[in-house]
C-alpha positions as CSV (number, residue, x, y, z in Angstrom):
1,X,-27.3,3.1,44.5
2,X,-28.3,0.1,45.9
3,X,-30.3,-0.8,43.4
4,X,-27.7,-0.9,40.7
5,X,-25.9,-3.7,42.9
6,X,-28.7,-5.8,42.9
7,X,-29.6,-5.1,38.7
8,X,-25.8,-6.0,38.5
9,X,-26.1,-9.1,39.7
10,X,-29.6,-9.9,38.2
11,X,-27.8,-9.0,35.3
12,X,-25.0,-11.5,35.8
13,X,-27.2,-13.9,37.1
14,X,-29.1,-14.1,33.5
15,X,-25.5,-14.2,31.5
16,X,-24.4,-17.1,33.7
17,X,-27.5,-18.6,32.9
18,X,-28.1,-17.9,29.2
19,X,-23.6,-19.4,29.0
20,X,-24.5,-22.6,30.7
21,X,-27.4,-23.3,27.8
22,X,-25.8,-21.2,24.6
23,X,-22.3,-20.2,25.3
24,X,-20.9,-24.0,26.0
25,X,-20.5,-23.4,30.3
26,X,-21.7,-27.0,30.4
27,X,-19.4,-28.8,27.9
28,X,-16.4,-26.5,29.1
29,X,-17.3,-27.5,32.8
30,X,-18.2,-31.4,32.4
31,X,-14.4,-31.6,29.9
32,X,-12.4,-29.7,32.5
33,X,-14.1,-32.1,34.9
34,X,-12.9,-35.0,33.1
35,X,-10.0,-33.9,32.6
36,X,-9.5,-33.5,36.3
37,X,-10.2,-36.9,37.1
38,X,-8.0,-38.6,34.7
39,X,-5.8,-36.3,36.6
40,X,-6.2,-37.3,39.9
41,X,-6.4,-41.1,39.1
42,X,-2.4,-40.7,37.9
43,X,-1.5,-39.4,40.9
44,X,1.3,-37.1,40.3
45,X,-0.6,-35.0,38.1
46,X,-3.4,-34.1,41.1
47,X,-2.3,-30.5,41.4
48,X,-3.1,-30.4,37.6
49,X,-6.2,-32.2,38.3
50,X,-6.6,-29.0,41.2
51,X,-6.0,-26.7,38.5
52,X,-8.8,-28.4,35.9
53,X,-11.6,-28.1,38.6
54,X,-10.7,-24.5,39.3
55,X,-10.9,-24.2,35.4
56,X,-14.4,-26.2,35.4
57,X,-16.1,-23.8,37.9
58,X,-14.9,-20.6,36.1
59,X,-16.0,-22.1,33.1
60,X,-19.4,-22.8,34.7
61,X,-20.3,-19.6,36.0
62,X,-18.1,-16.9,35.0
63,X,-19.8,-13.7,34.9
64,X,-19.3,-11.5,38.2
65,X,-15.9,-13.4,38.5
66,X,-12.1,-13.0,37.8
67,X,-9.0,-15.0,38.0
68,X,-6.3,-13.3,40.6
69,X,-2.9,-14.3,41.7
70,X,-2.7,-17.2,44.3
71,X,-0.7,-15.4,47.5
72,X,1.9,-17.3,48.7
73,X,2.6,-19.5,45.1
74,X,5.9,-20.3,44.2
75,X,8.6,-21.3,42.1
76,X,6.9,-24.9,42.1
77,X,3.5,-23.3,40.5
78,X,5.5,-21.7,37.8
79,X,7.9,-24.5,37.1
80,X,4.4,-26.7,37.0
81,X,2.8,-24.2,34.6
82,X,5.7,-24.6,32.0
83,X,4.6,-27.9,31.7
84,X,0.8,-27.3,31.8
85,X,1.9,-24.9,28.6
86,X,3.8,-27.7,27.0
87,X,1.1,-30.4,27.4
88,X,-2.6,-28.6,27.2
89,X,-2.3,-25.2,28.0
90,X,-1.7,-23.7,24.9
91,X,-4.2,-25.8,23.0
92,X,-6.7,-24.9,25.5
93,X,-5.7,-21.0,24.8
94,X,-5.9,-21.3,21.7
95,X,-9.9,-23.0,21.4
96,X,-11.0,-20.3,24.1
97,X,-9.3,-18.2,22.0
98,X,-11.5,-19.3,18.4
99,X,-14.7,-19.7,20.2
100,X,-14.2,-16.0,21.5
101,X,-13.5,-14.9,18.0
102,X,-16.4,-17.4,17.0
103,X,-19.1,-15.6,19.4
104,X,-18.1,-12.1,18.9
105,X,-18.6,-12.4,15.4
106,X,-22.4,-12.6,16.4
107,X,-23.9,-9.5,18.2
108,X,-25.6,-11.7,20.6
109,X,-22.6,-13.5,20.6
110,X,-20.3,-10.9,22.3
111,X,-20.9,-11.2,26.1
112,X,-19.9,-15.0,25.7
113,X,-17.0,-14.5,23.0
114,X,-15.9,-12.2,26.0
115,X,-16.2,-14.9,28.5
116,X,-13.9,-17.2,26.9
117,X,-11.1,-14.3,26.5
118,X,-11.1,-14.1,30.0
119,X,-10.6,-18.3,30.4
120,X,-7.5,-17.8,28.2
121,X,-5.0,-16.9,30.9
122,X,-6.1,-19.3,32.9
123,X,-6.5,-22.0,30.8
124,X,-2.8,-21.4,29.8
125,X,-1.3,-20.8,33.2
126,X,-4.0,-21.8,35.9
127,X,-1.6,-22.7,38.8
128,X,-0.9,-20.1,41.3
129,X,-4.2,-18.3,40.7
130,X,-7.5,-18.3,42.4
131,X,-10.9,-17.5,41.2
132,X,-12.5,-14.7,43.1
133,X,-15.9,-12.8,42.7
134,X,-15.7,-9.5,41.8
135,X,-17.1,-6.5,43.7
């Protein structure tokens, strides 16, 4: 059994890879990223700016890793996301969303159309979560 941990993660290892040169990992990371910034220079959006670097290393390397709820978030997390929603969040959805559809309509395509499905929720509500590797 041991060695179907360690092809797992070979495995993952070559679809983080192969989504940093073909599946857009780079651009998503490096716009997050900027995005993050201009967050942190206004000042009161820094736990937006939190949120878009969270969203830039998922969006880096995502394979072998999921998005789970933050423990101890609270009403000032959700009350945050509504306006994440109202001023990015569903726009962001929404291209993760058609580059998904984009990539799965290529067989080669699917592991990376797949990728971005699982950006969408946190793209549209990324406060209060945390990005954990999975087992």
């Amino acid at each position: 059994m041991a060695g179907a941990g360690h092809a797992e993660r070979v495995i993952r290892f070559l679809l983080n890879v192969l989504w940093l040169v073909f599946g857009g990992g780079i651009v998503l990371a490096i716009g997050y990223g900027i995005a993050a910034l201009i967050c942190f220079a206004l000042v009161v959006t820094i736990p937006f700016g939190v949120a878009s670097l969270r969203l830039a290393g998922y969006s880096l390397w995502p394979f072998g890793r999921t998005v789970v709820p933050k423990p101890g978030a609270g009403v000032g997390s959700g009350l945050a996301n509504v306006l994440w929603v109202v001023l990015a969040g569903w726009w962001l959805a929404l291209s993760h969303i058609a580059a998904g559809v984009a990539l799965c309509v290529t067989i080669i395509g699917i592991p990376f159309g797949i990728a971005n499905f699982k950006l969408v929720p946190t793209a549209f509500w990324p406060l209060g979560r945390e990005v954990v590797d999975t087992p």
